[in-house]
Structure formats: structure tokens, C-alpha cells
N, C-alpha and C positions, 0 to 999 in steps of 0.2 A: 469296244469293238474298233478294230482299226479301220480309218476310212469312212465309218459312219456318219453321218451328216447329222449336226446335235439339233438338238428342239430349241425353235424359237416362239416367241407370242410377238408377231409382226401387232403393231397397235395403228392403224389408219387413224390420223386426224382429219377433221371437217377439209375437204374437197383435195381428199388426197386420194391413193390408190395402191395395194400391194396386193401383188402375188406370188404364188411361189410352185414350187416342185419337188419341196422337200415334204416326206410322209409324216414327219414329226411335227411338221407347222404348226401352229394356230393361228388365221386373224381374226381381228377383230377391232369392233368401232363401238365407242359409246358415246350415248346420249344425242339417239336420233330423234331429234324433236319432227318439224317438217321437213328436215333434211330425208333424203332416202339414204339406206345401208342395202347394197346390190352386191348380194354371192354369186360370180360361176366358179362351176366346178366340174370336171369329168371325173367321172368314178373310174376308170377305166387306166387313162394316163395319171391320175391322182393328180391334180394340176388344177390352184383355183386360186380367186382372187375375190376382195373385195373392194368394192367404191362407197366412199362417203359423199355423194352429190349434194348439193346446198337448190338449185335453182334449176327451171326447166331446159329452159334455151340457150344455148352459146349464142344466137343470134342477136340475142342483148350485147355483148361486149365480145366483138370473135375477136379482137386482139390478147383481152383476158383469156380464152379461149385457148388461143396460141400456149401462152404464158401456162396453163392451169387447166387443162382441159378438164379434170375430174370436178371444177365446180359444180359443170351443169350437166343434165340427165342425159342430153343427146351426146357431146363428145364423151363426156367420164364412160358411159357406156360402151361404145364403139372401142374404146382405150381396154375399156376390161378384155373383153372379148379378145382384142387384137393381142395383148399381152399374155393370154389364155393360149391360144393357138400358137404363137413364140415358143413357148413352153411346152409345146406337145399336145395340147388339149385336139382334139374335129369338134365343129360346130356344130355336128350332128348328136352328140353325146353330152351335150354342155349343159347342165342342169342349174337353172336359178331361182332363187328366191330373193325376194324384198320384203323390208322392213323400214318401219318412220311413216312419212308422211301425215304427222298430228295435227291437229289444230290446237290453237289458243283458246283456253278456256274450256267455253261453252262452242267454240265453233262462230258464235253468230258476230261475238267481235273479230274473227278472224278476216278482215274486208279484204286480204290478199291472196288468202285462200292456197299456200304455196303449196304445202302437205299435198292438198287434193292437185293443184297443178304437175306436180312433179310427178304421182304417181299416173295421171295420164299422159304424160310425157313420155314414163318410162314404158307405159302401155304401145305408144306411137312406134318407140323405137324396136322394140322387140317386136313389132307387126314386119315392119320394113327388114327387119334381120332376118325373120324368119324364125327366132325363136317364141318359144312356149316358155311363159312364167310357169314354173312348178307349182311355188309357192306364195304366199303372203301375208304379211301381218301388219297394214296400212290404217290410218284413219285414227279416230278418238283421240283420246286428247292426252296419254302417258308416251315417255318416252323409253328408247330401248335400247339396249343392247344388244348386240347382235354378234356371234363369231362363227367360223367354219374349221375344221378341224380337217386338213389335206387329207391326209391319209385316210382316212374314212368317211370323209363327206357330209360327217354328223355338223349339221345345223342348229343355234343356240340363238331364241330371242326371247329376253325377259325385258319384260316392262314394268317399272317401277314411277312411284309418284305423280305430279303431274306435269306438264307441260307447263311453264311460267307464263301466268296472263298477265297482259300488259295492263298497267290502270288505266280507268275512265279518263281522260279528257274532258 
């Protein structure tokens, strides 16, 4: 077909960010340990994106921040969003889901607890926006994969294995 816009598989690496507007898309992010994997998507404009965020707060390093903003929960997010509505998306329409946030191991060696940090993080951030998580698949200790299919909006997260626990000390 002349004109057509061809199918890509856009791949976000760790504390990056893509979206798109093309209906043939796919992204997608693997091996969300504690990391989050954050989809919007408007079914409507067919227009989505995903963030691979690593950490809660820019307010750790805002010059990082500057540089990288999809490391952490609050800018990567704001980014999605912003980049979503560039594209055509209303915030009104904008449907998301999240995935990751594991713990190591058993949990009780995890003394930093990022997993569980970031997805209240990302809880904070979407109170302040005014959106509604749809979705989620957070917590225990497997890692995931995760992708979103523009055109349709269909959502994919498999978790396989487990999260690598660190040795004792």
C-alpha cells in the first residue's frame, strides 16, 4: 500500500521512553525487575507510549533528571503523558497500566525496597495528574515483560523466572 506507515517493535531500554502514532506499532520493555514498565495509550487517537523508570524521585539527582528524565517515576511519567498528548492523545481518554516493581528474593532481603517505592511513587504521580491506573501487575519477586500494541491497545505482561537475589554478606 502506498503511503502506508510500516510496523515497527519500538524496544525501550532501562530509563528510556517511546511513543508513537503509528497503528502498526509495538512497544515494548523487558526484564522489569524493580524497575516500572508504565503504558499510556488513547484508544480513540490510537497514540501510546511506554516508560521504563528505574527509581522514584528526580529529586535525588534533578540535574540527572534534566539529562534522562524517564529514570525516575515522577519526571519519566509527566514525559509519557506529555509526549502522548503531542501526538494527539486528551488526558481524558488516556488509559494506563504498570508492570515490575519486584522485590529480591524473598522480599525481606530487599532493605531498599525500590519495587514497592516506585510503584507508590507512581501511585503519587497519577493522584496529582488526575489520572486512574487501569491496570496492574506490581510486586513478588519474577520479572516482566511488558508491550502495547498502538493500534489496539492490546496489553502484554509475562513474567518469567525470578528476580536475581543478591548474596548474603
Amino acid at each position: 500500500m502506498i503511503g502506508a506507515a510500516s510496523a515497527s517493535k519500538l524496544v525501550v531500554g532501562v530509563a528510556d521512553l517511546k511513543t508513537s502514532a503509528n497503528p502498526e506499532d509495538v512497544v515494548i520493555t523487558y526484564a522489569l525487575g524493580s524497575c516500572l514498565g508504565i503504558i499510556a495509550h488513547d484508544p480513540v487517537a490510537r497514540v501510546g507510549g511506554l516508560v521504563h523508570v528505574m527509581t522514584p524521585s528526580s529529586t535525588l539527582d534533578p540535574l540527572r533528571a534534566l539529562r534522562a528524565p524517564a529514570t525516575y517515576v515522577d519526571s519519566g511519567v509527566n514525559l509519557l503523558i506529555d509526549e502522548c498528548l503531542r501526538l494527539g492523545a486528551q488526558k481524558s481518554r488516556i488509559v494506563l497500566v504498570a508492570a515490575g516493581g519486584a522485590e529480591r528474593g524473598d522480599g525481606k532481603s530487599d532493605m531498599f525496597q525500590i519495587g514497592r517505592r516506585n510503584f507508590v511513587a507512581l501511585r503519587q504521580v497519577l493522584w496529582k495528574l488526575g489520572i486512574i491506573l487501569r491496570r496492574h501487575d506490581v510486586g513478588g519477586n519474577k520479572p516482566r515483560t511488558m508491550s502495547l500494541a498502538i493500534g489496539s491497545g492490546e496489553v502484554s505482561i509475562i513474567a518469567t523466572g525470578n528476580v536475581a537475589q543478591r548474596p548474603a554478606a
